[in-house]
C-alpha positions, -999 to +999 in steps of 0.1 A: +031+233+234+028+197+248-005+188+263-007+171+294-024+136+295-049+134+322-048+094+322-015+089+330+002+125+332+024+118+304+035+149+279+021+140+243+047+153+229+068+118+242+041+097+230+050+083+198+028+089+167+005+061+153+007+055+119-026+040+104-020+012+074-040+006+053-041-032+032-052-026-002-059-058-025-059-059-059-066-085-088-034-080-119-023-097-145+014-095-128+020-133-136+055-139-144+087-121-121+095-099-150+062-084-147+071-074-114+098-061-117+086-042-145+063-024-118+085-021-091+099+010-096+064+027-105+052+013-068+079+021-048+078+059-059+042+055-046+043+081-016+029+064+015+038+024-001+057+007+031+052-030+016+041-049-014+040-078-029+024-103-058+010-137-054+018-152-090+008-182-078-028-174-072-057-173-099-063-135-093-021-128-091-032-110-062-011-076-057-008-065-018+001-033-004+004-019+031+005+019+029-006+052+043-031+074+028-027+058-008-062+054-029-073+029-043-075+041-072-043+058-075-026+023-077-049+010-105-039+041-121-003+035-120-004-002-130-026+003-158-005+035-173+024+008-173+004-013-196-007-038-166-045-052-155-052-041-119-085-038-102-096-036-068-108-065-044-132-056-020-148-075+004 
């Protein structure tokens, strides 16, 4: 049953649901377009992904990805099982 907001006496159930993204960075060896697309399919079928994408031109080839309740680690996983370098950058 909908609960009543006492700020503004809007129903939650017509308040729309925030979706928290998180950015995760990562150094690769994803240097060349064929690499990439090489990968593609493994990180689209990524539950959570929304968008991605590699910096070839940088020194670290720099992977991005905007998702939801993805690990870390779960994306090192994948790239490395497909024979690729990846490694998280943290602050």
């Amino acid at each position: 049953m909908p609960v009543q907001n006492n700020l503004t006496g809007i129903s939650n159930a017509y308040l729309p649901k925030t979706a928290y993204m998180d950015i995760l960075i990562f150094k690769t060896n994803l240097n060349h377009p064929v690499h990439i697309s090489k990968v593609q399919p493994f990180i689209q079928n990524i539950d959570g992904v929304q968008k991605w994408n590699v910096d070839i031109q940088d020194c670290d080839h720099v992977l991005r990805i905007e998702a939801s309740e993805v690990s870390p680690r779960s994306i090192e996983i994948v790239l490395q099982n497909a024979g690729y370098y990846c490694e998280e950058l943290t602050d």
